[in-house]
Structures are given as structure tokens and as C-alpha cells.
N, CA, C and O of each residue as an XYZ file, in Angstrom:
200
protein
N      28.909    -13.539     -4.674
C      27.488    -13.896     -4.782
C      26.930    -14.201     -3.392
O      27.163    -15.133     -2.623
N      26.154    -13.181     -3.303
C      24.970    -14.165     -1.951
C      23.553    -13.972     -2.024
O      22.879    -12.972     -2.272
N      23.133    -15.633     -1.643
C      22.281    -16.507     -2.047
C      21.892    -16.824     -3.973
O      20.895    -16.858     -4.694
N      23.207    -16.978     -4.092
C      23.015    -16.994     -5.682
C      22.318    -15.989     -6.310
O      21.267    -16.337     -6.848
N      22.680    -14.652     -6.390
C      22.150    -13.488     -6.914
C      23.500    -12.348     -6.629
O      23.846    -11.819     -5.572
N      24.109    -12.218     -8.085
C      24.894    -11.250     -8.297
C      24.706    -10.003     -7.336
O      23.576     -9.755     -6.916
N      26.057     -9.017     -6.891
C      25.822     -7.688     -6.214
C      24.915     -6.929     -6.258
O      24.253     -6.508     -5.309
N      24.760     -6.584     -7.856
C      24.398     -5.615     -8.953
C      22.875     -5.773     -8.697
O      22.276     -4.717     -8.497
N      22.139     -6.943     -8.671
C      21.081     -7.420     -8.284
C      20.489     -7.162     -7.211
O      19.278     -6.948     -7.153
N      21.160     -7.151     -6.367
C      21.031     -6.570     -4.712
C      20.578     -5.032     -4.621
O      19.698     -4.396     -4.041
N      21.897     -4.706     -5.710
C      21.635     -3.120     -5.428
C      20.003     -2.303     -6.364
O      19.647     -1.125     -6.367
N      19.448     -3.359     -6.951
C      18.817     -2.975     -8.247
C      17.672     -3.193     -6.794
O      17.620     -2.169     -6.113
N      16.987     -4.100     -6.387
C      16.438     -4.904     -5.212
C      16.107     -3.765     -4.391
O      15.021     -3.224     -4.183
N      17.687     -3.420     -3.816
C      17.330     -2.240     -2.850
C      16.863     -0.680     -2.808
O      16.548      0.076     -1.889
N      16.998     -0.492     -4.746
C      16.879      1.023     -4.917
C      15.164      0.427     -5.576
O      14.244      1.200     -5.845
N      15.123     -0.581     -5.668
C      13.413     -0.578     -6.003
C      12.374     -0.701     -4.789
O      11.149     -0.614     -4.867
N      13.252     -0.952     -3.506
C      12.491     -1.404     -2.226
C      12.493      0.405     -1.891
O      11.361      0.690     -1.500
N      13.100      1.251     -1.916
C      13.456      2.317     -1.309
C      12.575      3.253     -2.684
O      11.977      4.250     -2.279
N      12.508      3.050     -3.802
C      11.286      4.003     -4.291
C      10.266      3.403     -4.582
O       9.637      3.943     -5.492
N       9.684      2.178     -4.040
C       8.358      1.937     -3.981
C       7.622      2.028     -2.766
O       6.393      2.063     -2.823
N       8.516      2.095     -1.123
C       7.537      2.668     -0.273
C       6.978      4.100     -0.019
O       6.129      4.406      0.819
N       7.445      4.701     -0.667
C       6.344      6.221     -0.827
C       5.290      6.257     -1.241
O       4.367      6.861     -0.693
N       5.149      5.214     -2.959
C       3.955      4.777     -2.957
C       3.216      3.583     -2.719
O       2.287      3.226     -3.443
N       3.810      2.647     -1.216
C       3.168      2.263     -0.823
C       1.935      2.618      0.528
O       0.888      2.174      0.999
N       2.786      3.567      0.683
C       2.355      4.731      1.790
C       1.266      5.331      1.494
O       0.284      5.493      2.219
N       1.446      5.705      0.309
C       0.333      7.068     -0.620
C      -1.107      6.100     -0.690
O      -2.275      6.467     -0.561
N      -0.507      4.611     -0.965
C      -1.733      3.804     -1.538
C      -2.400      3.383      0.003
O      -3.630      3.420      0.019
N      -2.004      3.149      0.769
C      -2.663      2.548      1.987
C      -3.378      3.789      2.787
O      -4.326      3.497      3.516
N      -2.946      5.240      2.682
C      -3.941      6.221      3.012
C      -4.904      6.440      1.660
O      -5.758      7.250      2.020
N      -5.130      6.099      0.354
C      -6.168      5.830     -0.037
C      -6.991      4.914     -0.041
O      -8.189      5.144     -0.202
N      -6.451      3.553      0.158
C      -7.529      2.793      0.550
C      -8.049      2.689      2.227
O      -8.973      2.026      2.697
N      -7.056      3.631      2.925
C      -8.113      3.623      4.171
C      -9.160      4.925      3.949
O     -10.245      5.020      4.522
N      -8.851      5.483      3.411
C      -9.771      6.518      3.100
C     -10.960      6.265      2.172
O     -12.016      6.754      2.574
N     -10.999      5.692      1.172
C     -11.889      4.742      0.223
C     -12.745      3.395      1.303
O     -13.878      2.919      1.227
N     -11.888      3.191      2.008
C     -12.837      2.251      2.861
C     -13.978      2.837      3.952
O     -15.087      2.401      4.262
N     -13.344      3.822      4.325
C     -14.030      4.825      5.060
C     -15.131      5.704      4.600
O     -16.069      6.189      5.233
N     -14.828      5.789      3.456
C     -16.215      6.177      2.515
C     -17.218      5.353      2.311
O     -18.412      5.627      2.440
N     -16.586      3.971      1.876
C     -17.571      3.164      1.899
C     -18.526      2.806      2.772
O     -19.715      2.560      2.572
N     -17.674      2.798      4.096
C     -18.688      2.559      5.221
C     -19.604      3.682      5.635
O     -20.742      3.475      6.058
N     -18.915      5.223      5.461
C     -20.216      5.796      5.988
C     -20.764      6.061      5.067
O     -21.482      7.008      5.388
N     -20.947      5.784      3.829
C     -21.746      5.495      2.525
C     -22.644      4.521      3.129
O     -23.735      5.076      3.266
N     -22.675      3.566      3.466
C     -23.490      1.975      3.753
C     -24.111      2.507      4.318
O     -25.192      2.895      3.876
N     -23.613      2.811      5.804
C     -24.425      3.351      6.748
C     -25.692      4.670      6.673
O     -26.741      4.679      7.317
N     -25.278      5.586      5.821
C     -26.145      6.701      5.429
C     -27.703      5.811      4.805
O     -28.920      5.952      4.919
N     -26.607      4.741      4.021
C     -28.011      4.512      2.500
C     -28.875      3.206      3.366
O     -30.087      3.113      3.170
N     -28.367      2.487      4.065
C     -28.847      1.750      4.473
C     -29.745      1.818      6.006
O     -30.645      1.010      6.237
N     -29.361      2.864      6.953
C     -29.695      3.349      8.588
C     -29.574      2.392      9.199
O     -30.454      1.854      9.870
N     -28.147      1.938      9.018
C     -27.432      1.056      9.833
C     -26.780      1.832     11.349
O     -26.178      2.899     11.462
N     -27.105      1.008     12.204
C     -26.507      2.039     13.289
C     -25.663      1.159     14.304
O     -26.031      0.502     15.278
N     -24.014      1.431     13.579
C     -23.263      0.728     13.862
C     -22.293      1.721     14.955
O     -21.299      1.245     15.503
């Protein structure tokens, strides 16, 4: 045991850390891309001149 958490646990830990950054990847180029809309959305509707 280390830090009081069975092997098996570890290994469950590490195969969920290793297939959830692909889609953490996938999600952070949509929300920079969604944010980026937003702003030159604002800017169009509003004639903000940033």
C-alpha cells in the first residue's frame, strides 16, 4: 500500500489520467476557440475597438 490506497487503485488512477488528457486537450481548443468567437462577436455587435 502507498499512501493508503491499494496497487490496483493506482493503476485504475493512472489509466484514467492517461485517457482523459486527449479530451482534455480537445476541450481547451474549444473553449479557446468559443472564447474567441465571443470576443469578435462583442466587438462586431458592439464597435468596440479593442
Amino acid at each position: 500500500m502507498f499512501l493508503g490506497i491499494r496497487w490496483y487503485w493506482w493503476l485504475i488512477i493512472a489509466a484514467v489520467s492517461v485517457i482523459s488528457i486527449p479530451f482534455k486537450i480537445k476541450f481547451m481548443k474549444w473553449w479557446n476557440k468559443r472564447r474567441q468567437e465571443k470576443k469578435d462577436s462583442r466587438r462586431g455587435k458592439w464597435g468596440d475597438d479593442e
